[in-house]
C-alpha positions in Angstrom: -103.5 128.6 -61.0 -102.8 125.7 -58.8 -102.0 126.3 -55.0 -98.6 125.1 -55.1 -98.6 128.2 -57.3 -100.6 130.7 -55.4 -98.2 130.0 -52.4 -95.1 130.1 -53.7 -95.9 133.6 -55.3 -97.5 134.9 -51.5 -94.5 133.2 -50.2 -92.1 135.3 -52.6 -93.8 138.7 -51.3 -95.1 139.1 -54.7 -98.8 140.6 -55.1 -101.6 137.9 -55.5 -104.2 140.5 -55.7 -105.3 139.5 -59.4 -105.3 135.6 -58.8 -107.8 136.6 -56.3 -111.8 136.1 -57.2 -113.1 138.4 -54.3 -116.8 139.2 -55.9 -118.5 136.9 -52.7 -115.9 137.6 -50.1 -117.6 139.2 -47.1 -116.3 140.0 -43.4 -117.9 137.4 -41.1 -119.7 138.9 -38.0 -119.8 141.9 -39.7 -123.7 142.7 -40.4 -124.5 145.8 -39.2 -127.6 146.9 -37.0 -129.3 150.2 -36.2 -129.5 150.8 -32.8 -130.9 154.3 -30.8 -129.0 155.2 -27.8 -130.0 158.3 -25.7 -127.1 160.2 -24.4 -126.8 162.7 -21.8 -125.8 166.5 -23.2 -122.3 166.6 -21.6 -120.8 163.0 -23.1 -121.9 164.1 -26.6 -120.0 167.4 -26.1 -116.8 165.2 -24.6 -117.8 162.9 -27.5 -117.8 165.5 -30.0 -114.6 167.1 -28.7 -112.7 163.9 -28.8 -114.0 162.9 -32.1 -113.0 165.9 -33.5 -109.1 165.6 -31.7 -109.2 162.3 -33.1 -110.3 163.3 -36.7 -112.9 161.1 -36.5 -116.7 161.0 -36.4 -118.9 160.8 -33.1 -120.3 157.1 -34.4 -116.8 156.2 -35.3 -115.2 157.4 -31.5 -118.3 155.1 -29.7 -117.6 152.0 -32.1 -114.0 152.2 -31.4 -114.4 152.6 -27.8 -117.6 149.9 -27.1 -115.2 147.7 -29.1 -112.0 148.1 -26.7 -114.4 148.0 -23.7 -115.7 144.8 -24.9 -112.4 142.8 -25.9 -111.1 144.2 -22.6 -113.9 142.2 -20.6 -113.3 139.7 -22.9 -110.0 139.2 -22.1 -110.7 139.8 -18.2 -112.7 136.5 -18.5 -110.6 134.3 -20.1 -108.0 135.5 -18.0 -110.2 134.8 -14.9 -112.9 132.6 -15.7 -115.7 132.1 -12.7 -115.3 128.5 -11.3 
């Protein structure tokens, strides 16, 4: 299929899921790392009890939260970069 082809049928809302060869697509940035963190008693059990509110699992709860913490401080500096 040529692109004029591929875009006009994206463009149209129609599905291009099939026209799609996806067998070497990967998520840049994404590799994954083991890492061992030592936690104190009382944040597992808050972590725990959130994680469970949440319906989620305790790894899932600390990516999720490093991950806002870390596009917040992100943010923080392009907002106010040092001089």
């Amino acid at each position: 299929m040529k692109a004029k082809e591929f875009d006009r049928k994206f463009d149209a809302g129609e599905d291009v899921s099939n026209d799609l060869d996806l067998s070497g697509a990967r998520r840049p940035r994404q590799a994954q790392k083991r890492v061992n963190v030592d936690f104190p008693d009382w944040m597992l059990e808050q972590l725990d009890k959130e994680a469970r509110r949440l319906g989620v699992t305790r790894q899932s709860i600390i990516k999720i939260w490093l991950s806002e913490r870390l596009e917040q401080v992100a943010s923080s500096k392009r907002l106010h970069p040092r001089r």
